[in-house]
C-alpha positions in Angstrom: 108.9 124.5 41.7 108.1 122.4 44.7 110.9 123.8 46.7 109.3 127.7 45.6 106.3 126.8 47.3 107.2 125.5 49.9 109.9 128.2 50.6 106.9 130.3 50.0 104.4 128.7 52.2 107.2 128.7 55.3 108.0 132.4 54.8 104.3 134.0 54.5 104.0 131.6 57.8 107.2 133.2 59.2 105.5 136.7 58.8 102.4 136.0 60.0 103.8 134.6 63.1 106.2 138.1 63.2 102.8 140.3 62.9 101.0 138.2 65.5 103.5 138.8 68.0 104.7 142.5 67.4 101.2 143.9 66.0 98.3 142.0 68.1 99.8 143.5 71.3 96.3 143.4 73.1 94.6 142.4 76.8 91.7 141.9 78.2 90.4 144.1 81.1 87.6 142.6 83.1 85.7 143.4 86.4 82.8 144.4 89.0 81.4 147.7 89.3 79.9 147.7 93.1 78.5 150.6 95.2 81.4 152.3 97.0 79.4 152.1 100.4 77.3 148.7 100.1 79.5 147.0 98.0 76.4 145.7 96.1 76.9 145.0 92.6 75.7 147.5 90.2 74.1 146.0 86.9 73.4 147.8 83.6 76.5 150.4 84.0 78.8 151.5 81.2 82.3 150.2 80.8 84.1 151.8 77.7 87.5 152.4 76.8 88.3 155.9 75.5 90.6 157.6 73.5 91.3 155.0 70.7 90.0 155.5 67.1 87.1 152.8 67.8 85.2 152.7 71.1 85.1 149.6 73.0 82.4 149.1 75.9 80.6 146.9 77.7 77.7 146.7 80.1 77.8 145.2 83.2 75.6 142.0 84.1 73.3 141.4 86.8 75.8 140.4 89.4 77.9 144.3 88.1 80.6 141.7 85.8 82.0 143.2 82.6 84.5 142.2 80.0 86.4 144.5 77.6 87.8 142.6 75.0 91.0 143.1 72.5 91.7 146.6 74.5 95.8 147.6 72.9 98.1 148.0 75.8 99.6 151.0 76.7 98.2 153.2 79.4 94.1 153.6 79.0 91.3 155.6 80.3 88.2 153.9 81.4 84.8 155.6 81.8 81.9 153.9 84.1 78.4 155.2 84.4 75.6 154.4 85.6 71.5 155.7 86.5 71.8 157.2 89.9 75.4 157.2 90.3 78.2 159.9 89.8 80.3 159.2 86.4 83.5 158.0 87.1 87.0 157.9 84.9 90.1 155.7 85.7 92.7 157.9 84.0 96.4 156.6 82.5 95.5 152.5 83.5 98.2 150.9 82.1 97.5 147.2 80.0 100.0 144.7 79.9 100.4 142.2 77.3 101.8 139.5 79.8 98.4 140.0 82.5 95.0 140.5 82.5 93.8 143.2 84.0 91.2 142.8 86.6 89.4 145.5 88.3 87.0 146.2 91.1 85.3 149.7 90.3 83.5 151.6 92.8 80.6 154.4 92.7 79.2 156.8 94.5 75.6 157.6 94.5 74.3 160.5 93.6 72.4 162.3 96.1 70.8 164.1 93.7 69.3 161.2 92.0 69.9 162.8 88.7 67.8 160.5 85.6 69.9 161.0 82.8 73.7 160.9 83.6 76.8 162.5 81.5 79.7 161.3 81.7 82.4 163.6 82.0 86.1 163.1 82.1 86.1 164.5 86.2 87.7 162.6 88.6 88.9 163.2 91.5 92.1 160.8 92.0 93.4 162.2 95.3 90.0 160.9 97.1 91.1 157.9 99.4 89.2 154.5 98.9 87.3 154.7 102.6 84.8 157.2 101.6 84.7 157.6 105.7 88.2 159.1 105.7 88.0 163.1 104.9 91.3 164.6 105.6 94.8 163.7 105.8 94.4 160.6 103.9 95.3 159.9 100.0 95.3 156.7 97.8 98.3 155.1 96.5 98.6 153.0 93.8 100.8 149.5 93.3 102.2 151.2 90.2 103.4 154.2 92.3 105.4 151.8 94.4 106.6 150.5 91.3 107.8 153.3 89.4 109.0 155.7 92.1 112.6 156.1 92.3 114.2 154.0 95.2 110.8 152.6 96.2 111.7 149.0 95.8 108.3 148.2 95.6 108.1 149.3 99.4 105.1 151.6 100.2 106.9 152.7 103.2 109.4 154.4 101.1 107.5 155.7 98.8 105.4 157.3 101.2 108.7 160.1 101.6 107.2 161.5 98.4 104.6 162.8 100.4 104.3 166.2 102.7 105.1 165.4 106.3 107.2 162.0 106.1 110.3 161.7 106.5 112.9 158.8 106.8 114.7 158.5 109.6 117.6 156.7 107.8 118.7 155.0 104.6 119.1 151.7 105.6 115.6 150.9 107.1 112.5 152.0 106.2 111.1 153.7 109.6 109.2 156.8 109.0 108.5 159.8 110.7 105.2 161.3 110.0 104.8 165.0 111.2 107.3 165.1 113.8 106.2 161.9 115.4 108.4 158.3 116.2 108.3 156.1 113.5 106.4 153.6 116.4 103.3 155.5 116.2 102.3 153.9 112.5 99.8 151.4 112.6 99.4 149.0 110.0 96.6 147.1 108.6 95.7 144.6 106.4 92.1 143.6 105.2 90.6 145.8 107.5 92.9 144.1 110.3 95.8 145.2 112.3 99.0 143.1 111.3 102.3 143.1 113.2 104.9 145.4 111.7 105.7 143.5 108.0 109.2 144.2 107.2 112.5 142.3 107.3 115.2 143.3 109.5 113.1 144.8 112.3 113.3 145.4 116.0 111.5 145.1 118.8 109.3 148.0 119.8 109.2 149.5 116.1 106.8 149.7 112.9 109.2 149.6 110.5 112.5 147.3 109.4 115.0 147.2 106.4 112.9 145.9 103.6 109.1 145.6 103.3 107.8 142.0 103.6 104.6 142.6 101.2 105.6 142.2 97.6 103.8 144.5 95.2 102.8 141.9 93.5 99.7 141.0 96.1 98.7 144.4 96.6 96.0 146.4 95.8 95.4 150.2 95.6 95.3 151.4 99.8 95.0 153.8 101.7 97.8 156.1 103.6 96.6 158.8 106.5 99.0 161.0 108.8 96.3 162.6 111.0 92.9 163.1 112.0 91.9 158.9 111.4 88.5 157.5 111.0 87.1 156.1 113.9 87.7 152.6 112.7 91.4 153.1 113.0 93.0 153.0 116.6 95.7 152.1 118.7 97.8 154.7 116.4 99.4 158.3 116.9 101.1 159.4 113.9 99.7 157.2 110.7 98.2 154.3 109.4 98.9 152.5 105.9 95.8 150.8 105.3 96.4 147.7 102.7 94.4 146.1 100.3 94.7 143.1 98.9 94.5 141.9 95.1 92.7 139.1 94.3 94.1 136.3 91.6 93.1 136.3 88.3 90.0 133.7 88.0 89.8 132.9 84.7 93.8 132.2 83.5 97.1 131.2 85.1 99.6 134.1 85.4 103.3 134.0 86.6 105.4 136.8 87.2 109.1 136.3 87.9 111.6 139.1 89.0 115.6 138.7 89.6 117.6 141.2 90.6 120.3 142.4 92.9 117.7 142.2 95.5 117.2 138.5 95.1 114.7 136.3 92.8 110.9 137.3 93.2 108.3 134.5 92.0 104.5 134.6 92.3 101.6 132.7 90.7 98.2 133.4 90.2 94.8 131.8 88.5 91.5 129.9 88.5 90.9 127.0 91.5 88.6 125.2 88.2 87.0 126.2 85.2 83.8 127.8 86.1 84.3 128.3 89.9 85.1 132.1 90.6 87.4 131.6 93.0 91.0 132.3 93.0 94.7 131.8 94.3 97.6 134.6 94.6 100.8 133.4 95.9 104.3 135.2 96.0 107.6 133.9 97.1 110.9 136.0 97.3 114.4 135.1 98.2 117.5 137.4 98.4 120.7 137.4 99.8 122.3 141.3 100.5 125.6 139.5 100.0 125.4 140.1 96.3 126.3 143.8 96.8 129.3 143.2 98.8 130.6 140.9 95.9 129.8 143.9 93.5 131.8 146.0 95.4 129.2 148.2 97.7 129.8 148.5 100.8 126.9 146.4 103.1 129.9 145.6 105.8 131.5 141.8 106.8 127.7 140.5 107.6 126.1 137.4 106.2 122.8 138.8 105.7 119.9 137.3 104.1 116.2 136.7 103.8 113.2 135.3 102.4 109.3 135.6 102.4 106.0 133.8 101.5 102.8 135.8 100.8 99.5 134.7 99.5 96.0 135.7 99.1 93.4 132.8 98.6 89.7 134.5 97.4 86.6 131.7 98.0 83.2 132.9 97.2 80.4 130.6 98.2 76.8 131.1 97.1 74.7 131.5 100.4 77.6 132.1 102.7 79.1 135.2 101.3 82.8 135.6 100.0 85.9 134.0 102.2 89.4 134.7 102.0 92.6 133.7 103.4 95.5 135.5 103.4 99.0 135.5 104.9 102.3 136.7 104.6 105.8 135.1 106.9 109.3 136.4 106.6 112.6 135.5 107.7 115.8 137.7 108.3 118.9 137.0 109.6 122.8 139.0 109.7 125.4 137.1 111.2 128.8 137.9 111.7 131.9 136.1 112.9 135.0 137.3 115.4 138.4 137.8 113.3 141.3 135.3 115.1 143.4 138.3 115.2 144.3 141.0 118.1 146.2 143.8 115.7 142.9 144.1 114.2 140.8 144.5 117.4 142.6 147.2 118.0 141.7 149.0 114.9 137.8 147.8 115.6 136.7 146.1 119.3 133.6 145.0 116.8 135.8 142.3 114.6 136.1 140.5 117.9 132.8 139.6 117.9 130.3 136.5 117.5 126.6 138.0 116.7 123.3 136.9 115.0 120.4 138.9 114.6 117.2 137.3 113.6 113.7 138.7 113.2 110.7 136.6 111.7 106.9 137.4 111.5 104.1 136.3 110.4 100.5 136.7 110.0 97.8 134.3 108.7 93.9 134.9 108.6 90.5 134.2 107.1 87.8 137.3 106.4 84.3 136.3 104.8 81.9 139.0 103.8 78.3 138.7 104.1 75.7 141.1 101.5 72.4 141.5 102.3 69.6 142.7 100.6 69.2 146.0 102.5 72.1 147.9 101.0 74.5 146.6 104.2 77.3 143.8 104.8 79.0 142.3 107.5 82.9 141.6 107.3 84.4 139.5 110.0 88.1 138.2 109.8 90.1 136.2 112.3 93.5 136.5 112.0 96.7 134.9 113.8 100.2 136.8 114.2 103.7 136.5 115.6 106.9 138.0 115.9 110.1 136.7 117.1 113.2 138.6 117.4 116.2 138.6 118.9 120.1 138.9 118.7 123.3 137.4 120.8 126.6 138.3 121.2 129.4 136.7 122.1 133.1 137.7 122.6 136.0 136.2 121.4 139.0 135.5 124.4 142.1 137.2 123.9 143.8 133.3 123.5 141.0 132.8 120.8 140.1 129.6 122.2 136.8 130.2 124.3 133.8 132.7 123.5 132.1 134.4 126.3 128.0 135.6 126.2 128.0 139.2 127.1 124.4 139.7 125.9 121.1 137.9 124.8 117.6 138.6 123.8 114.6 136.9 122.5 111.5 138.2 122.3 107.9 136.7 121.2 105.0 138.0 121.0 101.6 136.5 119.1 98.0 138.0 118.7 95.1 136.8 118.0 92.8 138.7 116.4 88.2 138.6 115.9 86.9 141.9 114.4 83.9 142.2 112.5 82.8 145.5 110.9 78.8 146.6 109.8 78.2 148.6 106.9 74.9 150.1 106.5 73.8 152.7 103.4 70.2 153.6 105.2 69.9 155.9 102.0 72.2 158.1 99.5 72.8 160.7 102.1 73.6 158.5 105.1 75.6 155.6 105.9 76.6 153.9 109.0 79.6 151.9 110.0 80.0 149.9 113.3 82.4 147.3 114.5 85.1 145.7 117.3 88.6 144.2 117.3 89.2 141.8 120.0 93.1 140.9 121.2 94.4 138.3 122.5 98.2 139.0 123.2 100.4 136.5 124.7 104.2 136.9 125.3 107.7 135.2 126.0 110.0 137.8 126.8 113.9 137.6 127.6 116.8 139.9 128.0 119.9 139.7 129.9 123.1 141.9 129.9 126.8 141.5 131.4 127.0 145.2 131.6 129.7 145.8 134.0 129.8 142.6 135.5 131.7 139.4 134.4 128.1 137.2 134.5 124.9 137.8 132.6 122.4 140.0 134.3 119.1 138.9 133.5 116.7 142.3 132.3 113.7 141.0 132.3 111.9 137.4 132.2 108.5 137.4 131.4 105.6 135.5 130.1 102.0 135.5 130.4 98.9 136.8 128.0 96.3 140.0 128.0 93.7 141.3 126.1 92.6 144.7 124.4 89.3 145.7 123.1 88.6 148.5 120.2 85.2 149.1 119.3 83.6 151.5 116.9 80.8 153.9 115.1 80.6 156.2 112.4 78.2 158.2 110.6 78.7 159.2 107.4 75.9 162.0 106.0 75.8 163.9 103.0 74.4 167.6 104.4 73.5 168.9 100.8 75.5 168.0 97.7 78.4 170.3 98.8 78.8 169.5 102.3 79.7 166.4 103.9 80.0 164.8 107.7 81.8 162.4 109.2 81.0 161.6 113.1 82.1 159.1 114.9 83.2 157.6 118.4 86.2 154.9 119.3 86.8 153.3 122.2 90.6 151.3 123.5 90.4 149.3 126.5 94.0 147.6 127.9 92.6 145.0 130.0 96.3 144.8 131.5 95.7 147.1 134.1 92.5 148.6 132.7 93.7 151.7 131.2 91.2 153.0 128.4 90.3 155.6 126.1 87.4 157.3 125.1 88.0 158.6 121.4 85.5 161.5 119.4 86.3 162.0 115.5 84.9 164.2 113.9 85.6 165.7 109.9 83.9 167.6 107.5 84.3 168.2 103.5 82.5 171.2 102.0 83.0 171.6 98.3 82.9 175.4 97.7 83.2 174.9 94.4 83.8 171.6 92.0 87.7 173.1 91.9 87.6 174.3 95.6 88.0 171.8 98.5 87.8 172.7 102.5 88.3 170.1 105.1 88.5 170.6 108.9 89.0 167.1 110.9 89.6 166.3 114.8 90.1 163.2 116.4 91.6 161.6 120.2 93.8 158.7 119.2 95.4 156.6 121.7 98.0 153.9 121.5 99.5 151.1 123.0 103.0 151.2 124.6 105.7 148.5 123.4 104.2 145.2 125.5 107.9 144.9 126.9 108.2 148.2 128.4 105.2 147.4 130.9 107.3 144.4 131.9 110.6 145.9 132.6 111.6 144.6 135.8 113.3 146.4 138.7 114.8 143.9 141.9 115.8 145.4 145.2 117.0 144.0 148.5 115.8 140.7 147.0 112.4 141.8 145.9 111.0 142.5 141.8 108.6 144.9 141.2 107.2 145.7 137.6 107.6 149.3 137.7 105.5 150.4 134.7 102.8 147.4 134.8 100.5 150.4 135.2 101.4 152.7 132.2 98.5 154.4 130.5 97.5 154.4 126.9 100.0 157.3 125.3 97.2 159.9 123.9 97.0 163.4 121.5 94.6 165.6 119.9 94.8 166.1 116.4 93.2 169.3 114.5 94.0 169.8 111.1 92.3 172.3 108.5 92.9 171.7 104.7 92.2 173.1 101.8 92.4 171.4 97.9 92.3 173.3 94.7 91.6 171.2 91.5 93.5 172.8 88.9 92.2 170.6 86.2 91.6 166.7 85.7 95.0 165.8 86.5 96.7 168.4 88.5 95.9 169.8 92.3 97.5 172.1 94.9 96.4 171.1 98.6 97.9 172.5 101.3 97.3 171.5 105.3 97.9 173.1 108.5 97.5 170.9 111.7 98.4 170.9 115.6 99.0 167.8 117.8 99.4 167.8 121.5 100.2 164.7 123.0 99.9 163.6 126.6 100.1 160.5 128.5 103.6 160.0 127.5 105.6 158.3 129.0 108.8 159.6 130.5 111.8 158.8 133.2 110.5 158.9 136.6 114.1 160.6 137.5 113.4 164.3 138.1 116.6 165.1 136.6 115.8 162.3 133.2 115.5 164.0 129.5 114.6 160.4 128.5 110.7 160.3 126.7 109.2 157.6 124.6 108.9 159.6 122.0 112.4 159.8 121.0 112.2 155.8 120.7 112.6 154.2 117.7 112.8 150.4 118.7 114.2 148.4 121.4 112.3 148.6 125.4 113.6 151.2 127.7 115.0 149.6 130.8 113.9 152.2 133.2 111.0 153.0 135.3 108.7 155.3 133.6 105.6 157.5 134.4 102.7 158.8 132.5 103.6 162.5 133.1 105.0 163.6 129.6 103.6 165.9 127.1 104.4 166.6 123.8 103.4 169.4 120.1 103.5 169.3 116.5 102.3 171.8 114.6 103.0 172.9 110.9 101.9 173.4 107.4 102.1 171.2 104.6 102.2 172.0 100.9 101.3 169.9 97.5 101.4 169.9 94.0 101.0 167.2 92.2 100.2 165.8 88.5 99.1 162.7 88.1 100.2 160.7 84.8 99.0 162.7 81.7 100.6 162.3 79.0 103.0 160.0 79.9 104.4 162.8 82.6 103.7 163.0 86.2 105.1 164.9 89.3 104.9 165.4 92.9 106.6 168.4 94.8 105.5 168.6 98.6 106.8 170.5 101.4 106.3 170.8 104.9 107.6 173.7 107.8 106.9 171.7 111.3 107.8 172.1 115.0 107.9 169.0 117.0 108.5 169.2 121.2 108.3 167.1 124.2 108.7 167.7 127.8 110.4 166.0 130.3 110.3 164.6 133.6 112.9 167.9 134.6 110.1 170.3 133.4 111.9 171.5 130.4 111.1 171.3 126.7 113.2 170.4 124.2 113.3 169.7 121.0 112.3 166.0 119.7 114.9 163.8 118.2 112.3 164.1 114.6 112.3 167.3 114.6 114.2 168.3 111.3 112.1 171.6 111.2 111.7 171.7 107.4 111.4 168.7 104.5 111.4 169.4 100.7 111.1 166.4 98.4 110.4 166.2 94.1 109.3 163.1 92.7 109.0 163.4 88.4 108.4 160.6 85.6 108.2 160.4 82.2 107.3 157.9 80.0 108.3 157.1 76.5 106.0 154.8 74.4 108.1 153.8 70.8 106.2 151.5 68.5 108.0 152.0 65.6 108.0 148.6 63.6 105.6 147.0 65.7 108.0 146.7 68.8 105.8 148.1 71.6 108.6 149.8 74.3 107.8 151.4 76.9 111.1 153.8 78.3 111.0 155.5 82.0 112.4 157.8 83.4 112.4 158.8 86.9 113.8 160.8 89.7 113.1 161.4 93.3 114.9 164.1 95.3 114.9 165.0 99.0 115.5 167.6 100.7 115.4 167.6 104.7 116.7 169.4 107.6 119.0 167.3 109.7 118.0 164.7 112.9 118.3 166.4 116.3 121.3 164.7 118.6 122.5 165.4 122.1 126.3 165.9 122.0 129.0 163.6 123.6 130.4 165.3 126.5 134.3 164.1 125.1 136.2 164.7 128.8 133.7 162.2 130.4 133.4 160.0 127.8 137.5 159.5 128.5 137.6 159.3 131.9 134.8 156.7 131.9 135.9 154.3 128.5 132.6 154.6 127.4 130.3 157.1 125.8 128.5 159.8 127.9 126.1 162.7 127.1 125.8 166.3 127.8 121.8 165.5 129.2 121.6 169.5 129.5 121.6 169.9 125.9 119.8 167.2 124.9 118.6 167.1 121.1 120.2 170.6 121.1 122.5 169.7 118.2 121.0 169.2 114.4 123.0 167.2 111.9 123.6 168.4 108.6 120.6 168.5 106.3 120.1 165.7 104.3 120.1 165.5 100.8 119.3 162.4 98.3 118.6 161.5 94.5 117.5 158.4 93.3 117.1 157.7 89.5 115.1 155.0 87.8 115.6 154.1 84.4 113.6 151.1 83.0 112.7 149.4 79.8 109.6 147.9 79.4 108.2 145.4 76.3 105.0 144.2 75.5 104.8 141.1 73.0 102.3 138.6 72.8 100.7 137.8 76.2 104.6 138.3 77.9 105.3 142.0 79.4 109.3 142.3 80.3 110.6 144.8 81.8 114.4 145.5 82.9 115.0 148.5 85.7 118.2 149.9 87.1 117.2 152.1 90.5 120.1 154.2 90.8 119.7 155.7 94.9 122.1 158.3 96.1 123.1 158.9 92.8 125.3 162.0 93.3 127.0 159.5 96.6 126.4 162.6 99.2 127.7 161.1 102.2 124.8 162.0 104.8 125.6 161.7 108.1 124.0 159.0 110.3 124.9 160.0 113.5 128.2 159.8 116.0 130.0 157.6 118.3 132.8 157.5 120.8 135.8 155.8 120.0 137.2 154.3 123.3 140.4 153.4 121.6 141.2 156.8 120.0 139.6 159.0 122.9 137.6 160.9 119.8 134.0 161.6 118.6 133.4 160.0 114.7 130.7 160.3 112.4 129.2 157.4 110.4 127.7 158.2 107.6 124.5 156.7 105.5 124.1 154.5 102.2 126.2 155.6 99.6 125.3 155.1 96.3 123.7 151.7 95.3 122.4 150.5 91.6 119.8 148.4 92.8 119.2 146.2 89.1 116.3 144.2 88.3 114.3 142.2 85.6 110.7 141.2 85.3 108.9 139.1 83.0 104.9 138.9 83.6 102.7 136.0 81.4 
C-alpha cells in the first residue's frame, strides 16, 4: 500500500514537472516608452499584447517603465498608445523562453494634438529610427541578420538583400552600394564613427571577411545608401548606423553558440538588485581550419580569429545615463613554404613564408543628459585603432635561408569627442546640432624588393592630424502631410586645410496614408585613405610627399522616391537617383586610367591629383512583406550606370559597375505545438542575381615577354565577367522549454555550387591567362542555446 502511494506521489510529481516545462512556455516582456525626438519618458501609455484569447496590458509609470507579465512565446504583436501621440504596433515580436525581452519603444507626437486616441493596427515598419533621415534610409532588425540566408549574423551581408548593394566577392564582406567603392561606407556606432569592424580586413577599406559585432549586442539600426542626414559625414556611398542593446537589468542571461564558425559566448544581467544598470558582454573564438578538415576547400592557410565586445549601461540620478562600450578583434592567416622544388613549379606560391594580421579596436564612454525642456545632450569619447599588416618571405632554392621580399605594417588610432543637441521646441519642429572632433595619429611602413635584390622602402611615416565635422538640422512638420528636413554639414582636414561646406536637404509629403513621395539632396565629402596622402616619391636624393595636398573626394546626390503601402505588412517603393562625383582623385600621368574609385583597399603608390570625376545614376525597385503569418519576403532590383573619368580625358566604365542586380530573400516559419513541445521550423532562401564585375584584359604577348602580368590600359574595365549567380538556404530548428530557447541552424551558401568567377591571373610558368573562381558551396552549421 505504502509502496502505491508513494509510486503515486513520485509520478503525479513526474507530470507536473512534464507540464511545467512543455506547457508554461511563457516570458516576460518589459520596457520604456520615450518620445522619439526628446527621448523623455512617456507615463500613462498603453502596453498590451494582442491577438491571444485574453488581453494582457500594462501602463507605463511615471519614468514611461512597463512590465507585461506571463506573455506565451511565439511571435507577438504589441500595441502602445498614448494622449497626444500617434498609436503605434510592433508586429510579429518574437518571445523566447530562454530571454527576457526588453524593449525601448518610441512615439511620435501628434501634431494634431488629437484628445482621444484609437489605436489602430498601422504601422509603418520601413520608417528608419532617426526620424531626421527621409530618404534612402531603412531599419533593420537583429533578427533579420539572424534569419537571412548566409547572413551569419553579419549586417554587411545581409544588406545584399536590399536594392542597390552588391557584394564585391564571396569571401569578404565589402559592399558596393549604387555603383560606388565598397571604401565609401562609413560606419558608426552610438552615434560615433568607429574604424572599419570586421576580421580579415585591409588597409584603405570598410569592409573585411567576417563582421567583428556579434548579433548578440546589437540593437535595431539604421542602413542609408544616399542623400544622408546632415549628422552623417566623411561618407560617399553609405552608412550603417548601429545601435547598441543594453543588458538585461533585472536577471542574468547567457547565450552560447558553437558552430563551424567557432564557439560564441555572451553574458548579460543586473550590476545589483535594485540598481538599473546593466552589463552586456560577448566573446567569440573560431578557427576557419575546421572547414578544411571537413573537406571544403579554405586553401593550406592557418587562419584564425577571435573577438571581445561589450556594452556596459550606468544610469546615475543627477548626471544622466553613461555607457561604455567596446569591441577588439584579432585575425591572422599564416602559411608556410613547402621544402620541395617539383612543387614550386606547379605553384611559385607554395615557396612562400607569409602572415597576414589585422586587429582593431574601439573602446568609448557616451553619457546622455535630459532636461526638462523637451531636449538632451549626448556626448561620447571614444578611442580606436587599427593595425595591419602582412610579410613575405621566400624560401632559397637550397631551402636553407629565407629572404624578405616584402613588408608592411600599418597603425593608425583616433581619438574621438562629439557631442550632439537635441531640441523638440514644439510637435512640429525639432532641432538637432552637434561636432566630432579627430585626433588621428599614424605609424606607417611599407617596403618592397620589386625588381631589386634589397627591400625598397615605400613609404615611412609617422606623425598626427586633426579633422573637424560639425552639424545642424531642422526638422519641421509643414502640415500633417508634409514634412522638412534642412540642414547644413561642415568637414575640415586640418592636414592641409582642405574643407567642405555640405547643404542637405529632404522632404516627405504623404499624399495619401498608402502613398509616400520623398525628394532628398545632399554634398557629402570624404576623407582619402590617411596613407595615400603620405605616399612618398625620392629623386636625385630628395622626398617629396606628392599627394600631402589631396582634397576631400566630393558628390552630389539627388534622389526622388516614391512608397506605396499596400497594406500593414506589404509595400512597393521604388527610387530613382543621380550622383556626380568630383574631387577624385586620379594618376597625375596624362596617359593613367588609374582612379580611386576603382580602389577597394591597399594605398596607391603613385602621385595623384584632384582632377577626377565620376556618375551613378539608376532606378531601384522593392517589394517587400514583412513577417505575417509566419511568411516574409523581399524581392529588390536595381538598373544602374556607374562612370569615372580619367586623367587621359576618357570615360570608362567603373570596375562596380555590373549594370543590373536582382536578388529574392523568402522565409517561412513553422510553429508545431503538438503535445506541448513548442518548435519553431525555418525555412529560408536568398537568391542573387547580378551582372558581372568590370576587368581590363591581360594583354597575353606582353605579359610573356615581360614574366609578369601586363594590361591592355586602352580597354580598361572594358571586359564584364560572367553574371553572378548564388543561393543560400537556411534551415533551422528552434525549441522553447522552460526559461532555455535552443535553436540548431544549418546555412547552406552556394547551394547549387555555381562556380562564379573571381577574376584572372597570369600564369608566368604556363605563359596563359586562368580564372579563379569564388566560394563554392559551404554548410556553415551552428547551435544556440539562450537562458
Amino acid at each position: 500500500m505504502l509502496q502505491k502511494k508513494v509510486t503515486k506521489f513520485f509520478v503525479s510529481g513526474l507530470l507536473c514537472f512534464i507540464v511545467n516545462t512543455c506547457f508554461s512556455q511563457t516570458q516576460t516582456v518589459r520596457g520604456t516608452v520615450v518620445d522619439n525626438i526628446s527621448q523623455s519618458s512617456i507615463p500613462g501609455a498603453i502596453v498590451k499584447i494582442t491577438g491571444l484569447d485574453s488581453v494582457i496590458h500594462a501602463v507605463t509609470d511615471k519614468s514611461g517603465k512597463f512590465t507585461l507579465s506571463r506573455v506565451p512565446v511565439g511571435s507577438r504583436s504589441i500595441e502602445i498608445s498614448a494622449t497626444d501621440y500617434k498609436p503605434f504596433t510592433m508586429q510579429n515580436v518574437t518571445v523566447n523562453a530562454g530571454k527576457e525581452l526588453v524593449l525601448t519603444i518610441n512615439l511620435e507626437e501628434d501634431i494634431q494634438k488629437i484628445n482621444e486616441v484609437v489605436v489602430s493596427a498601422k504601422t509603418d515598419k520601413n520608417k528608419p529610427l532617426n526620424e531626421l533621415s527621409t530618404v534612402s534610409t531603412r531599419t533593420f532588425s537583429v533578427e533579420e541578420t539572424q534569419k537571412f540566408a548566409a547572413a551569419v549574423n553579419d549586417p554587411a551581408r545581409m544588406a545584399t538583400s536590399f536594392a542597390g548593394v552588391v557584394t564585391a566577392g564571396d569571401g569578404n564582406n565589402h559592399i558596393s552600394i549604387r555603383g560606388n567603392s565598397p571604401n565609401g561606407l562609413l560606419w558608426r556606432m552610438e552615434g560615433v564613427e568607429i574604424p572599419n569592424p570586421n576580421h580579415f580586413s585591409n588597409v584603405g577599406t570598410a569592409g573585411g571577411g567576417i563582421s567583428i559585432l556579434s548579433a548578440q549586442l546589437l540593437s535595431n539600426s539604421d542602413f542609408s545608401t544616399g542623400a544622408f542626414a546632415a549628422e552623417y559625414g566623411n561618407a560617399l556611398s553609405g552608412v550603417f548606423d548601429l545601435r547598441l542593446r543594453k543588458g538585461n537589468n533585472e536577471r542574468r542571461e547567457y547565450t552560447v553558440q558553437l558552430g563551424i564558425l567557432g564557439l560564441d559566448v555572451a553574458t548579460e544581467g543586473p550590476f545589483k538588485k535594485g540598481y538599473e544598470g546593466s552589463y552586456l558582454i560577448n566573446y567569440r573564438y573560431s578557427t576557419l581550419n575546421i572547414l578544411g578538415k571537413i573537406g571544403i576547400p579554405i586553401g593550406d592557410a592557418n587562419t584564425n580569429f577571435q573577438d571581445l565586445s561589450f556594452n556596459l549601461y550606468l544610469p546615475t540620478k543627477k548626471t544622466g545615463k553613461f555607457t561604455v562600450f567596446g569591441f577588439g578583434g584579432l585575425s591572422y592567416q599564416t602559411t608556410t613554404a613547402e621544402k620541395d622544388s617539383l612543387r614550386w613549379q606547379e605553384d611559385d606560391f607554395l615557396r612562400l613564408n607569409t602572415n597576414f594580421y589585422s586587429n582593431t579596436g574601439a573602446v568609448g564612454i557616451t553619457n546622455t543628459k535630459l532636461f526638462s525642456n523637451k531636449s538632451y545632450l549626448k556626448t561620447a569619447l571614444v578611442f580606436s585603432g587599427t593595425e595591419n599588416g602582412y610579410k613575405q618571405d621566400r624560401l632559397q632554392n637550397d631551402y636553407s635561408s629565407l629572404v624578405r621580399e616584402y613588408e608592411q605594417r600599418f597603425l593608425q588610432n583616433k581619438l574621438t569627442l562629439s557631442s550632439t543637441y537635441t531640441q523638440k521646441i514644439n510637435p512640429k519642429n525639432n532641432i538637432r546640432a552637434g561636432f566630432i572632433l579627430n585626433q588621428l595619429g599614424y605609424r606607417l611602413k611599407q617596403s618592397d624588393m620589386g625588381d631589386s635584390t634589397v627591400l625598397l622602402e615605400q613609404i615611412n611615416e609617422k606623425g598626427n592630424t586633426q579633422t573637424l565635422q560639425t552639424f545642424f538640422q531642422w526638422n519641421t512638420h509643414i502640415t500633417d502631410k508634409l514634412t522638412a528636413n534642412i540642414g547644413i554639414h561642415h568637414f575640415q582636414l586640418f592636414l592641409n586645410n582642405s574643407s567642405s561646406l555640405e547643404p542637405r536637404a529632404s522632404l516627405r509629403y504623404d499624399v495619401h496614408p498608402k502613398h509616400h513621395l520623398t525628394i532628398g539632396y545632399g554634398l557629402h565629402s570624404q576623407l582619402q585613405p590617411i596613407g595615400v596622402y603620405f605616399v612618398e616619391r625620392t629623386e636625385n636624393g630628395t622626398t617629396t610627399f606628392p599627394n600631402r595636398n589631396l582634397k576631400l573626394s566630393k558628390a552630389h546626390h539627388v534622389v526622388f522616391g516614391y512608397d506605396f503601402v499596400i497594406n500593414d505588412h506589404e509595400h512597393i517603393k521604388t527610387e530613382v537617383y543621380y550622383q556626380h562625383l568630383f574631387h577624385v582623385p586620379i594618376s597625375k600621368d596624362p596617359t593613367s586610367t588609374y582612379s580611386i574609385l576603382n580602389s577597394t583597399d591597399g594605398f596607391p603608390s603613385e602621385a595623384l591629383t584632384n582632377s577626377g570625376l565620376g556618375r551613378n545614376y539608376g532606378i531601384e525597385l522593392t517589394y517587400e512583406r514583412f513577417l505575417f503569418r509566419n511568411l516574409y519576403y523581399l524581392l529588390s532590383a536595381s538598373l544602374y550606370e556607374s562612370k569615372y573619368k580619367a586623367a587621359n580625358g576618357n570615360w570608362y566604365d567603373t570596375r562596380f559597375n555590373t549594370n543590373y542586380a536582382t536578388s529574392l530573400t523568402i522565409g517561412k516559419e513553422w510553429n508545431l505545438n503538438k503535445k506541448g513541445k513548442n518548435r519553431t521550423i525555418g525555412f529560408n532562401i536568398k537568391s542573387i542575381y547580378v551582372g558581372g564585375f568590370r576587368y581590363t584584359p591581360i594583354d597575353l604577348n606582353a605579359s610573356v615577354a615581360a614574366g609578369e602580368t601586363k594590361f591592355i590600359t586602352t580597354q580598361t574595365y572594358s571586359k564584364r565577367m560572367p553574371d553572378y549567380y548564388r543561393l543560400d538556404v537556411r534551415l533551422s530548428l528552434k525549441r522553447n522549454y522552460k526559461r532555455l530557447t535552443s535553436t540548431v541552424a544549418l546555412d547552406i551558401q552556394n547551394t547549387t555550387n555555381r562556380k562564379n568567377v573571381g577574376g584572372q591571373y597570369f600564369e608566368a610558368k604556363t605563359g596563359q591567362v586562368n580564372y579563379w573562381y569564388q566560394t563554392p558551396l559551404l554548410p556553415v552549421l551552428s547551435y544556440r542555446l539562450e537562458f
